[in-house]
C-alpha positions as CSV (number, residue, x, y, z in Angstrom):
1,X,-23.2,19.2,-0.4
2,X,-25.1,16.1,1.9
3,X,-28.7,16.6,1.9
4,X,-29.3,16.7,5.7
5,X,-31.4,14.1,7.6
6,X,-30.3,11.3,5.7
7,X,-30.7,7.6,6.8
8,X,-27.7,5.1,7.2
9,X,-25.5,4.8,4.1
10,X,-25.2,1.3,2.0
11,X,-22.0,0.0,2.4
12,X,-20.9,-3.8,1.9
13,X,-22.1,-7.3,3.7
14,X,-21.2,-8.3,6.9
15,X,-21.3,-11.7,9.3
16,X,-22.7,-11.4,12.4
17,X,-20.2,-10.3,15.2
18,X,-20.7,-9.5,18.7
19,X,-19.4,-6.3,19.8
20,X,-18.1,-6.0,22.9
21,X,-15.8,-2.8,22.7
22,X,-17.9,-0.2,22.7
23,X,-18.0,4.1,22.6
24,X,-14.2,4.6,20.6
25,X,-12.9,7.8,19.4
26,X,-12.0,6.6,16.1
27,X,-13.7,3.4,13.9
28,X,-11.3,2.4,11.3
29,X,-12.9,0.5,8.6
30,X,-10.2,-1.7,6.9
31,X,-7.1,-3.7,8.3
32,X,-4.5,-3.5,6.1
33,X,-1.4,-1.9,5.4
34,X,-2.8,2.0,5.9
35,X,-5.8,1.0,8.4
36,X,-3.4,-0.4,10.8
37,X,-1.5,2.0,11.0
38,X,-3.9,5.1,11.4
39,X,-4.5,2.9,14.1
40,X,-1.4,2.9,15.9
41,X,-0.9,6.3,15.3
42,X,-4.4,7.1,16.9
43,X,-3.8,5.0,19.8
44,X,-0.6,5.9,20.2
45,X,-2.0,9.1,20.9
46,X,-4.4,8.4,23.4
47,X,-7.5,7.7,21.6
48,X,-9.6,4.5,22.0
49,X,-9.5,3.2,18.5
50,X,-11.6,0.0,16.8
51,X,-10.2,-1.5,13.6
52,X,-12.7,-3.5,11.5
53,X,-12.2,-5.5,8.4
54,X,-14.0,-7.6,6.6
55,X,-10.9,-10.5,6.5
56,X,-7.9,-10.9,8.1
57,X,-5.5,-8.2,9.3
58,X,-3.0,-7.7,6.0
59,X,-5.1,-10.1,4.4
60,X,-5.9,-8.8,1.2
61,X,-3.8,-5.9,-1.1
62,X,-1.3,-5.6,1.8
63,X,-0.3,-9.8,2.1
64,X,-0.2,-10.0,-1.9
65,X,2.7,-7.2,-1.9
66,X,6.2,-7.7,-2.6
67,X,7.2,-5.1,0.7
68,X,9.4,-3.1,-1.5
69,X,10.2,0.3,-0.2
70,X,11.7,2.3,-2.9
71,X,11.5,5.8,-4.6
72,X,11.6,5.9,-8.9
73,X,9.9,9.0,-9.6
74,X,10.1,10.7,-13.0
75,X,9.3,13.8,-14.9
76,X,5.7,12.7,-14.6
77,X,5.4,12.3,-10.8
78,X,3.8,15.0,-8.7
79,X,5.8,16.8,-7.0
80,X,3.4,16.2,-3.7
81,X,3.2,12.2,-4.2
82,X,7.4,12.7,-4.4
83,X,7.4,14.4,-1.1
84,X,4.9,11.9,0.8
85,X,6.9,9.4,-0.7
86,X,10.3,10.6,0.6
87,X,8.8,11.4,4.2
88,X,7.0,7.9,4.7
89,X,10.4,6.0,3.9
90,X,12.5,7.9,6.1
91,X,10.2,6.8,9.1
92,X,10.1,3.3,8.5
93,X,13.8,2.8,9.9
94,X,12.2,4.4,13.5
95,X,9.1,2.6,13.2
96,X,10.5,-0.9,12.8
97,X,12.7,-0.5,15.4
98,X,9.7,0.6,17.5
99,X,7.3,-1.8,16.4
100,X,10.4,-4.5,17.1
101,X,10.5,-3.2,20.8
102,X,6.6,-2.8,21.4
103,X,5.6,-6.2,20.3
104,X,8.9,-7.9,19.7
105,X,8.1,-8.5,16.2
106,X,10.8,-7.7,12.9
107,X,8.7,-6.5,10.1
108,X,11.4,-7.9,8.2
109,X,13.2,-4.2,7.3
110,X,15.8,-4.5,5.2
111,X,18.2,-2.9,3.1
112,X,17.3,-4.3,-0.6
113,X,19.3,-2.3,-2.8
114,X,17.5,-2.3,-6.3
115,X,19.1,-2.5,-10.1
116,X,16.9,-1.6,-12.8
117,X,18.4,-3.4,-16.1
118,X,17.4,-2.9,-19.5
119,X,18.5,-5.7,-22.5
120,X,16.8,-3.4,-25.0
121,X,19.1,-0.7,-27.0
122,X,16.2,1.8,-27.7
123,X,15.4,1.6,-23.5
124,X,19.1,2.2,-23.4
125,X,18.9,6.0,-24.2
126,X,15.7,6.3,-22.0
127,X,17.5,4.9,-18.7
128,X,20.7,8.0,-19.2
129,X,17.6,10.3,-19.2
130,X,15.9,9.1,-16.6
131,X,18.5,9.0,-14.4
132,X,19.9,12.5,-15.6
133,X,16.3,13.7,-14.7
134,X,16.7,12.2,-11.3
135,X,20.4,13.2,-10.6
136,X,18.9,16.8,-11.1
137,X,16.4,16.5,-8.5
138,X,18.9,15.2,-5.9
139,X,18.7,11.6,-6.0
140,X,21.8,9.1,-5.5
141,X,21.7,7.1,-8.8
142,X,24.2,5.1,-10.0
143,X,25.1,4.1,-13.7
144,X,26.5,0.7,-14.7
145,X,27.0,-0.5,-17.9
146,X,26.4,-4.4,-18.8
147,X,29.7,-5.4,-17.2
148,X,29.6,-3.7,-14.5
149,X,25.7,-4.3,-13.7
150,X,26.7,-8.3,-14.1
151,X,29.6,-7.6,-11.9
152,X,27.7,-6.6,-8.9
153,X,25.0,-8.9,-9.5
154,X,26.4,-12.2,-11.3
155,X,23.1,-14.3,-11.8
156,X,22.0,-11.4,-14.5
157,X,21.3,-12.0,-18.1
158,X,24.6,-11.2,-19.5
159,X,22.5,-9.7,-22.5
160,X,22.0,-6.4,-20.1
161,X,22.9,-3.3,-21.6
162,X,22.9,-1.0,-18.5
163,X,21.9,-0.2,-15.0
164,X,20.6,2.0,-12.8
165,X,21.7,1.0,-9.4
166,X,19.8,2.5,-6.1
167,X,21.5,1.7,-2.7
168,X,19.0,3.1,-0.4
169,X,16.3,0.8,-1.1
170,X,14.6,-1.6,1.7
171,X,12.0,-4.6,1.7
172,X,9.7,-5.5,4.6
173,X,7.4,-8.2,5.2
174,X,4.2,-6.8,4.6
175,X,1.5,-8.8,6.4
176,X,4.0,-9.1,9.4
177,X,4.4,-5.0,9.3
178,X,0.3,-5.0,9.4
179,X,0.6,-7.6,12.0
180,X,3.1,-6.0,14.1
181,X,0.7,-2.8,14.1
182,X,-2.2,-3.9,14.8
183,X,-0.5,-6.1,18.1
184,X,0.8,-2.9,19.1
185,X,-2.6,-0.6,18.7
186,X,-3.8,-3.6,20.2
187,X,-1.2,-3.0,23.5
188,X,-2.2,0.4,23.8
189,X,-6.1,-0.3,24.0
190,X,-7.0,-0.3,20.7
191,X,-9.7,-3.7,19.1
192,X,-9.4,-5.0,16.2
193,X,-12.2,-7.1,15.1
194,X,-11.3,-9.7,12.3
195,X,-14.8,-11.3,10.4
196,X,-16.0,-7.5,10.9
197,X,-17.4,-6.1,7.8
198,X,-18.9,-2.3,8.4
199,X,-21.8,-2.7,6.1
200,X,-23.7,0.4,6.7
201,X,-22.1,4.4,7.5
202,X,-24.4,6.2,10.5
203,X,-25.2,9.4,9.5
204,X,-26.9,12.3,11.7
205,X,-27.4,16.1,9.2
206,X,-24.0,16.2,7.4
207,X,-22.0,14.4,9.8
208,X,-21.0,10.5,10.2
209,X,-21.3,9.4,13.7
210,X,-20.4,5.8,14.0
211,X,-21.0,2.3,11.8
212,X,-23.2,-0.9,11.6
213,X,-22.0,-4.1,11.5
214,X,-24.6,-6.5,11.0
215,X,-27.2,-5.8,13.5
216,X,-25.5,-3.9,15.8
217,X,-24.5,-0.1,15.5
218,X,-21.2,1.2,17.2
219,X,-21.2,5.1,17.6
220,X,-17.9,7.4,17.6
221,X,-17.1,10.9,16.8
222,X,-14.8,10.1,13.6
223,X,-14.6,7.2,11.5
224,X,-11.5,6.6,8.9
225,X,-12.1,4.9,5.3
226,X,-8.9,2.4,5.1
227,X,-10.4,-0.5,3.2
228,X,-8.7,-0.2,-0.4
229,X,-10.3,-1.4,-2.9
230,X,-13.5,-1.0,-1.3
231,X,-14.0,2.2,-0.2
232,X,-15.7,2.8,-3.3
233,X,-19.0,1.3,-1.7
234,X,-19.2,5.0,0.6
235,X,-19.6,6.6,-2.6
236,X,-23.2,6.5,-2.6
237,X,-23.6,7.2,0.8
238,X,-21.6,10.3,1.3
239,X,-22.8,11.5,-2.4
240,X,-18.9,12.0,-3.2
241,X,-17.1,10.3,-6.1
242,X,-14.7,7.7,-4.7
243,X,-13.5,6.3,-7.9
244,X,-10.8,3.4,-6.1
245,X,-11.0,0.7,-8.6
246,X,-9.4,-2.9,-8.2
247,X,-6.4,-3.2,-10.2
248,X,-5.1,-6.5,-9.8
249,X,-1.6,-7.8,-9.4
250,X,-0.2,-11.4,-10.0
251,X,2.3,-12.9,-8.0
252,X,5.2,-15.8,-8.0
253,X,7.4,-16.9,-5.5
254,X,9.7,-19.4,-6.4
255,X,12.9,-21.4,-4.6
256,X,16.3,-22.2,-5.8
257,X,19.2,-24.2,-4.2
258,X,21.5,-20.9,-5.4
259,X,23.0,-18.2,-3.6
260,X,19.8,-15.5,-3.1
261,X,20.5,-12.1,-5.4
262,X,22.2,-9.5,-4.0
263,X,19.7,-7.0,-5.0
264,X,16.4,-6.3,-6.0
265,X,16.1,-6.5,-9.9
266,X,13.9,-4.6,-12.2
267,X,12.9,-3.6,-15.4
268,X,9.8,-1.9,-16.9
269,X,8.3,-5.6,-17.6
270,X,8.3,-6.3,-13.7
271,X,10.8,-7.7,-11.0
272,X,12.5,-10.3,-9.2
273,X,13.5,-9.9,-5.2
274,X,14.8,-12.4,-2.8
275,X,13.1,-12.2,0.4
276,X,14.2,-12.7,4.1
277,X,13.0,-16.4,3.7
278,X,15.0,-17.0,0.9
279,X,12.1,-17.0,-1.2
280,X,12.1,-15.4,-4.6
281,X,9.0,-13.2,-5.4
282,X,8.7,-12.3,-9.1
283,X,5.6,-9.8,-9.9
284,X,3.7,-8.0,-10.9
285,X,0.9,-8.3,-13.6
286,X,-1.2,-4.7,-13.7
287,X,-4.6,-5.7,-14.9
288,X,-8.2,-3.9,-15.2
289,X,-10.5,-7.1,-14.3
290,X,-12.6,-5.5,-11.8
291,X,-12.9,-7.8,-8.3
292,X,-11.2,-10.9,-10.0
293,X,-8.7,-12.1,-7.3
294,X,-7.3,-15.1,-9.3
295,X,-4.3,-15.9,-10.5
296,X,-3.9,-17.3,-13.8
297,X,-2.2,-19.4,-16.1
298,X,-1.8,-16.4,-18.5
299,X,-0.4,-14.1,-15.5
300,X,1.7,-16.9,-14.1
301,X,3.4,-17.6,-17.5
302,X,4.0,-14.2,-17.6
303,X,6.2,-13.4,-14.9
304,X,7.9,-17.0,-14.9
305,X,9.2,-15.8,-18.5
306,X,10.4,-12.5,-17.3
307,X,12.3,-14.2,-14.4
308,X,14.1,-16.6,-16.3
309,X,14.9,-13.2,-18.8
310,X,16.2,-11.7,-16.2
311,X,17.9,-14.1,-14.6
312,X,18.5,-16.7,-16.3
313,X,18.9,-19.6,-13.3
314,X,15.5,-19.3,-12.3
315,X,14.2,-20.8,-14.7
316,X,14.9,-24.1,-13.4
317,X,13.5,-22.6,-9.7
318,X,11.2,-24.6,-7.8
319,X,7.8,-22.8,-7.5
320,X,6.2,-22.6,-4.3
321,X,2.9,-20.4,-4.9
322,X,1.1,-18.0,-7.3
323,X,-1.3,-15.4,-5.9
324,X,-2.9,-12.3,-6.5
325,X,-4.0,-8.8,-4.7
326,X,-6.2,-6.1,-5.5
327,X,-4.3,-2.7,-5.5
328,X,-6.7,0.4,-5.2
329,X,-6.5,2.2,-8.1
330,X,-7.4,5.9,-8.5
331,X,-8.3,8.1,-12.1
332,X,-4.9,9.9,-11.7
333,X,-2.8,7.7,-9.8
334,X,-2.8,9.8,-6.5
335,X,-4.3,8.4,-3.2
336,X,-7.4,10.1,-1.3
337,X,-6.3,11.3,1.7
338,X,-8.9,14.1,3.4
339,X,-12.4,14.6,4.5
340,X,-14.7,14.0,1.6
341,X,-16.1,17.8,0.5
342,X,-19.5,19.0,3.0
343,X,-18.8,16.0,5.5
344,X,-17.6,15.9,8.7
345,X,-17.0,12.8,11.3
346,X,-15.1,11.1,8.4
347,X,-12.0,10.9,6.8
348,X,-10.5,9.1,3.2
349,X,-7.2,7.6,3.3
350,X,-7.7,4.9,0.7
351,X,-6.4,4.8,-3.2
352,X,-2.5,3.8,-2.8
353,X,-2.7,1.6,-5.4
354,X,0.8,0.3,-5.6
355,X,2.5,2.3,-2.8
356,X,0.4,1.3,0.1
357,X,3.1,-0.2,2.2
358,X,5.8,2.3,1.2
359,X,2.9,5.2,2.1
360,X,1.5,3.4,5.3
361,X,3.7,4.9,7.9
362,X,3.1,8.9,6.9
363,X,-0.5,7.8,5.9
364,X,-1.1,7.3,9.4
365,X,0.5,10.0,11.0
366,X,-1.5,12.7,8.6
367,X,-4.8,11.0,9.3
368,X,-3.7,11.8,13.4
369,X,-3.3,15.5,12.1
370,X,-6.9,15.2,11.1
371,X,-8.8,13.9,13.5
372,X,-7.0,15.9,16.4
373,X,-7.9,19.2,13.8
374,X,-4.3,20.3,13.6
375,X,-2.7,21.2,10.3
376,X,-1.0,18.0,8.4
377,X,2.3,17.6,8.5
378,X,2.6,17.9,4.7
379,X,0.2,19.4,2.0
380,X,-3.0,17.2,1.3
381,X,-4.3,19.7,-1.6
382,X,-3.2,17.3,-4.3
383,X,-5.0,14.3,-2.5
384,X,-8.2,16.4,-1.7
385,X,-11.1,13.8,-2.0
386,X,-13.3,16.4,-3.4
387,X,-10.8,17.0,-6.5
388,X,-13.1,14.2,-7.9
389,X,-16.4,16.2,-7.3
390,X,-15.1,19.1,-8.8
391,X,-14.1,17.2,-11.9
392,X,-17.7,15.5,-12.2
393,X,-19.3,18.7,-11.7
């Protein structure tokens, strides 16, 4: 439990900005993916809402992602994460289409179907399990041998062995979705304050009653931990383990005169997808190097050798750009969504690691359910912030 009569928290720094919005219902701290959408949700609902990040709106995990919105669970998935999963892609068909009419943006939604190859015998046997595994829990999976899998998608490797093939798959544009939120919290009243790093929680007994960025302090009843990667900084504030760690993905896009793949291609090394733009994004590198945004030669060379593996004609691609992202990473995969344990005024939704923009749209509608004190749509117990106090205990 909070001792009581604490003094502001220690957070991260800030520059100076001038607050003019004052009094909101809900602070958001972070921009991104999740943060932006907890915001429209909240204003959407009627609540005066301010959003403030440190950088740019999308500008940090959320812009470095491919925008894939697919489903893969296996034997080792929890049955929860499935289930959030599953709810928070069904929505994004309704929410693109009302984002599209609210601010007259396309988030770039797309059906991508997605094959995951293997050119490896031994993986071979894995992928008829796998896919037996998810046949059993209801999924649409389809088999294809090498053949077939080079059939449907002619610039594979014509070394693949096998396929799984999954139709309902969809891309977005992920900075765009972030911006199209934000534009359309920022229609229904909401700010959101770019440059504005919250560097300091206010805290009054056991409850957190606003922010402080910079010099200035900006009081409201609840306040919503969406900044990723960061949110580890509240940790010693609200005496609560939040153990989000960067975990950092490298990215390629690249550009070829040849027709754009049909589908999204994976394999447990990484993947290739051809975006709206024509682009070709290859990624992703997973790697423990704490707040190191770069990308490097190492990562670079990396996923240039698994594009050209898997398909073969892009290894004489043009590339455009490498970048990388810092995905929030979590001790057992599983994002904290909840108020942290003895602590009210606040609410966790931060630790998506690689599912951020798939889980943004159902992230947002839960955190309404609990800041208007109603039961969440879906079971939170396996995302219970205080599951990591009870483990450190």
């Amino acid at each position: 439990m909070p001792s009581r009569g604490r003094g502001e928290g220690q957070g991260g720094a800030s520059r100076p900005t001038k607050i003019e919005f004052v009094s909101p219902d809900v602070i958001v701290i972070g921009a991104g993916a999740i943060g932006t959408s907890t915001a429209y949700q909240l204003a959407k609902a009627g609540l005066k809402v301010m959003v403030l990040d440190r950088g740019r709106v999308g500008g940090e995990a959320t812009g470095a992602s491919a925008g894939m919105i697919q489903l893969n669970p296996d034997r080792g998935t929890p049955p929860a994460f499935s289930a959030l999963g599953a709810e928070s892609a069904r929505l994004f068909t309704a929410l693109a289409a009302e984002l599209l009419e609210r601010t007259g943006i396309d988030i770039g939604y797309r059906r991508a179907s997605l094959l995951h190859v293997t050119l490896d015998e031994a993986e071979e046997a894995q992928l008829r399990a796998h896919r037996a595994w998810q046949v059993d829990q209801g999924m649409s999976v389809g088999w294809l041998d090498g053949a077939a899998a080079v059939d449907v998608e002619p610039a594979l490797n014509p070394g693949v062995r096998a396929a799984l093939l999954y139709e309902d798959h969809y891309q977005i544009l992920p900075r765009v979705l972030a911006q199209a939120l934000a534009r359309a919290a920022t229609d229904l009243g909401a700010a959101v304050l770019e440059g504005a790093a919250a560097d300091r929680l206010l805290i009054q007994g056991d409850r957190v009653v606003g922010v402080a960025v910079g010099g200035e302090t900006i009081r409201s009843p609840e306040t919503v931990i969406a900044n990723g990667t960061w949110a580890s900084a509240w940790s010693n504030t609200l005496q609560t383990p939040i153990p989000v760690r960067p975990v950092r993905g490298q990215m390629v896009a690249l550009s070829t005169s040849a027709t754009p793949l049909r589908h999204a291609v994976s394999s447990n090394s990484g993947y290739v997808l051809t975006k709206a733009d024509g682009s070709t994004i290859v990624g992703t590198t997973v790697e423990e190097v704490g707040f190191d945004a770069r990308p490097t030669a190492a990562g670079i060379a990396g996923l240039l050798a698994l594009a050209s593996r898997l398909v073969p004609r892009l290894a004489d691609a043009t590339v455009l750009s490498a970048w990388a992202g810092l995905r929030p990473g979590t001790p057992d995969r599983l994002p904290l969504l909840g108020r942290p344990p003895g602590w009210d005024g606040i609410v966790l939704a931060t630790g998506h690691f690689r599912e951020g923009i798939l889980l943004a749209p159902i992230t947002g509608e839960l955190v309404l359910d609990l800041v208007a004190r109603r039961r969440p749509r879906l079971p939170l117990d396996a995302f219970d912030p205080g599951r990591f106090l009870v483990r450190a205990a």
